[in-house]
C-alpha positions in Angstrom: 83.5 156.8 266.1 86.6 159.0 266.4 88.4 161.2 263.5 91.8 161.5 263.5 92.6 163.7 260.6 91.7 161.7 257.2 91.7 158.5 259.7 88.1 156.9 261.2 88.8 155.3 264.4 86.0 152.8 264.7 84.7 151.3 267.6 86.9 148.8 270.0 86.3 144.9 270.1 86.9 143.0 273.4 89.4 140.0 274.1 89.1 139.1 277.9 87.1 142.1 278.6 89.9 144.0 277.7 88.8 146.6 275.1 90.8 146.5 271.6 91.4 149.5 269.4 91.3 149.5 265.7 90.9 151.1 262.3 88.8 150.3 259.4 88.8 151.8 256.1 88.6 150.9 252.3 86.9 148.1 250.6 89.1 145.2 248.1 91.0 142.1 248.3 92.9 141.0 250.1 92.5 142.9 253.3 96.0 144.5 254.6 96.1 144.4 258.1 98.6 146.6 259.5 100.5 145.7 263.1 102.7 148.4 264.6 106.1 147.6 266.8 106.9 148.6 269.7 106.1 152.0 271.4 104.0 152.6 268.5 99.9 152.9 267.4 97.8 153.2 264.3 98.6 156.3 264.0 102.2 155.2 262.7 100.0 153.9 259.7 98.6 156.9 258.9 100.7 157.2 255.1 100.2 153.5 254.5 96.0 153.8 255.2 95.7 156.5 252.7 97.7 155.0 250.3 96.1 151.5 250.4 92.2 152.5 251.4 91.5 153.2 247.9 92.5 149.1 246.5 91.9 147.5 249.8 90.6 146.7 253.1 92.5 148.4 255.6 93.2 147.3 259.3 95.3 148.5 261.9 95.5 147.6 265.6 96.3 149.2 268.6 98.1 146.0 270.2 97.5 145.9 274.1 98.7 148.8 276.4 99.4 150.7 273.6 97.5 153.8 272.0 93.8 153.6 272.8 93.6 149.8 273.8 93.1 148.3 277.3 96.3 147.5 279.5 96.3 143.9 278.9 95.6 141.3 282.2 98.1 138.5 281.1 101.0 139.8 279.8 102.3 141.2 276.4 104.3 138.1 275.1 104.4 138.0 271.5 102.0 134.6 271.8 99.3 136.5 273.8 99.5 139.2 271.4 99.2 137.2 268.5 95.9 135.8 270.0 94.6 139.1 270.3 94.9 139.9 266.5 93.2 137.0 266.3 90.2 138.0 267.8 90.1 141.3 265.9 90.5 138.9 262.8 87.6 136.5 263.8 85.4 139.8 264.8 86.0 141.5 261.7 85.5 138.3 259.3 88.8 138.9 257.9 89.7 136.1 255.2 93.0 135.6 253.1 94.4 138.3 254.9 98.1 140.1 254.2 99.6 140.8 257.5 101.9 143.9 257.8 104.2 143.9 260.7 106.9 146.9 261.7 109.3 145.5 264.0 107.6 143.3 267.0 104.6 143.9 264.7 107.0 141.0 262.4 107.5 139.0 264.7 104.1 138.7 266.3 103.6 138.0 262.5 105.6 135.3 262.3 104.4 133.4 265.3 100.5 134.0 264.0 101.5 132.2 260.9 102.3 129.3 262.6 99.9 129.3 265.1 96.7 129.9 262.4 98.2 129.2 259.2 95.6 128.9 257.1 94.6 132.5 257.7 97.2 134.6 256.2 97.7 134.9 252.3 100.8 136.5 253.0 103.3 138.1 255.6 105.3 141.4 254.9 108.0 142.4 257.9 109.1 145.7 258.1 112.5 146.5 259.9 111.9 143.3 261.9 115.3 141.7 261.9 113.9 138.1 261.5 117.0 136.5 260.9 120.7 137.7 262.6 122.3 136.3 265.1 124.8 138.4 266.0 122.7 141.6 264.7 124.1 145.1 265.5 120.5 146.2 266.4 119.6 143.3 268.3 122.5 144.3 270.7 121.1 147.9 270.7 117.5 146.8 271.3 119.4 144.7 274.7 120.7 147.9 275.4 117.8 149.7 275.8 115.8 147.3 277.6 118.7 146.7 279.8 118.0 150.6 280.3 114.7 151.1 280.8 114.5 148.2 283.6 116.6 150.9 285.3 113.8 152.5 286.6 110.5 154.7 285.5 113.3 157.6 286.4 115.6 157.4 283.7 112.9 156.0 280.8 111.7 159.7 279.4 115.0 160.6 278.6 114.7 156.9 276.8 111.7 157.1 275.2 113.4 160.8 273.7 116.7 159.2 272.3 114.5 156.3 270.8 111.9 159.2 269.3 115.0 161.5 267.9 116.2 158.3 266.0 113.4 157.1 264.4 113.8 158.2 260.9 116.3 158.3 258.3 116.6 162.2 256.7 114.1 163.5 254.1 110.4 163.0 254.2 107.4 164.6 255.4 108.7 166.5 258.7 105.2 167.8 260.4 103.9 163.9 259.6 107.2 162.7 261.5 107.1 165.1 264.4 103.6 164.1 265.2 104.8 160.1 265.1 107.5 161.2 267.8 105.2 162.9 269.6 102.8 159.8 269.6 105.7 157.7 271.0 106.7 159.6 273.9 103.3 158.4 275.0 104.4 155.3 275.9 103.8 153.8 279.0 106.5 152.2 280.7 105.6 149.0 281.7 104.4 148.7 277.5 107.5 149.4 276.7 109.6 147.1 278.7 107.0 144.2 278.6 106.9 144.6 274.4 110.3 144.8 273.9 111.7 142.1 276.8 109.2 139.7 274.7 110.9 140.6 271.4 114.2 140.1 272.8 113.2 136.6 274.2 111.7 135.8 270.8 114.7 136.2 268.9 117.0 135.0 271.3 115.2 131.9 271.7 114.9 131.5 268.0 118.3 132.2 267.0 119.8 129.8 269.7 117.7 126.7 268.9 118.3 125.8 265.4 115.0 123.1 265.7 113.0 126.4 266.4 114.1 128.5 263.8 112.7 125.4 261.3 110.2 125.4 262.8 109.3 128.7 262.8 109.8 128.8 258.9 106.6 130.0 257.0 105.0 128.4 254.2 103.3 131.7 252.2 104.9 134.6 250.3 106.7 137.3 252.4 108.2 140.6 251.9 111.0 141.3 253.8 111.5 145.4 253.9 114.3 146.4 255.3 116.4 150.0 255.2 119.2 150.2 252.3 121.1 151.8 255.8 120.8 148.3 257.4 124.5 147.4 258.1 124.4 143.6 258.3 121.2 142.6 255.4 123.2 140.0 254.6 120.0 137.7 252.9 121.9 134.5 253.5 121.2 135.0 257.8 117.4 135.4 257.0 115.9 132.2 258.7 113.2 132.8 256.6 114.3 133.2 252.9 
């Protein structure tokens, strides 16, 4: 068992042999498991475990090739991450579970509703842009993974524009330092094999009207987004 400040890192479980790193803390219904996005860790959860650990069972996952889990042997498609969850799901016995995704950690959401619907009691996406076609930050997400395939040369100074703009102003500074400082851990082929599977998500989705139907979800979600967001126009959502 490892202690992160207030957080207990718990032992891994294994999918493939790989090993899986996770948190566990608080007791209550329904269990809240928490999926991070791109680049990050549990670690980005910190605020969210304290806050919730005293109501509820509290999860978070280090998705593969990120943080303390394995590098994984497939690939890091947002289908093969999804079955990873999974696992940590089936291992951990959780039941009638609220998923919480920030960014890819939304979208790997999404597809794990449709893939095992009867295990979610809800879905909340965080800053995950489910739903805009012609999205400012979709472009600048292409941009940066257009970037980073560059070369392993040029991704630090990357990885340091990303970390400079993670937050808006205000806030607890030393807490969002050590986030930054977190992210500019991320390995490169993480990186670029995370976010080229987002991109492929929603470009896939938002091109083939069929599969955006399809990919409509049948329990209550939250959709949190920034009041910055330029272009929250609800009508785009393809899952409203």
């Amino acid at each position: 068992m490892i202690r992160i400040g207030s957080i207990v890192r718990l032992p891994y479980i294994r999918k493939d042999g790989d090993k899986i790193f996770y948190v566990e803390k608080g007791i209550g219904e329904p269990p809240l498991l928490f999926v991070h996005g791109v680049g990050g860790t549990v670690f980005h959860w910190k605020k969210q475990i304290e806050r919730f650990k005293d109501t509820n069972r509290i999860v978070a996952v280090d998705l593969p090739g990120c943080g303390k889990s394995d590098d994984p042997e497939t690939d890091y498609m947002i289908e093969s991450s999804a079955r990873t969850v999974d696992v940590l799901v089936d291992a951990l016995d959780l039941k009638g579970l609220v998923w919480v995704g920030h960014s890819m950690g939304g979208w790997i959401g999404l597809q794990y509703s449709q893939m095992f619907p009867t295990k979610l009691k809800g879905l909340i996406v965080v800053d995950s842009i489910v739903g805009f076609a012609d999205s400012p930050f979709v472009q600048m997400l292409s941009r940066r993974y257009d970037a980073a395939k560059r070369g392993k040369d040029v991704f630090p100074d990357l990885l340091k524009s990303v970390a400079n703009n993670m937050f808006t102003h205000g806030g607890d500074q030393k807490f969002k330092e050590e986030v930054r400082r977190d992210y500019l851990k991320t390995k490169y082929e993480t990186f670029c094999g995370h976010l080229g599977s987002v991109l492929a998500t929603m470009k896939e989705t938002f091109h083939d009207k069929s599969l955006a139907s399809k990919r409509k979800v049948n329990i209550p979600i939250l959709i949190v987004s920034r009041d910055a967001d330029e272009d929250r126009d609800k009508s785009k959502f393809l899952i409203c």
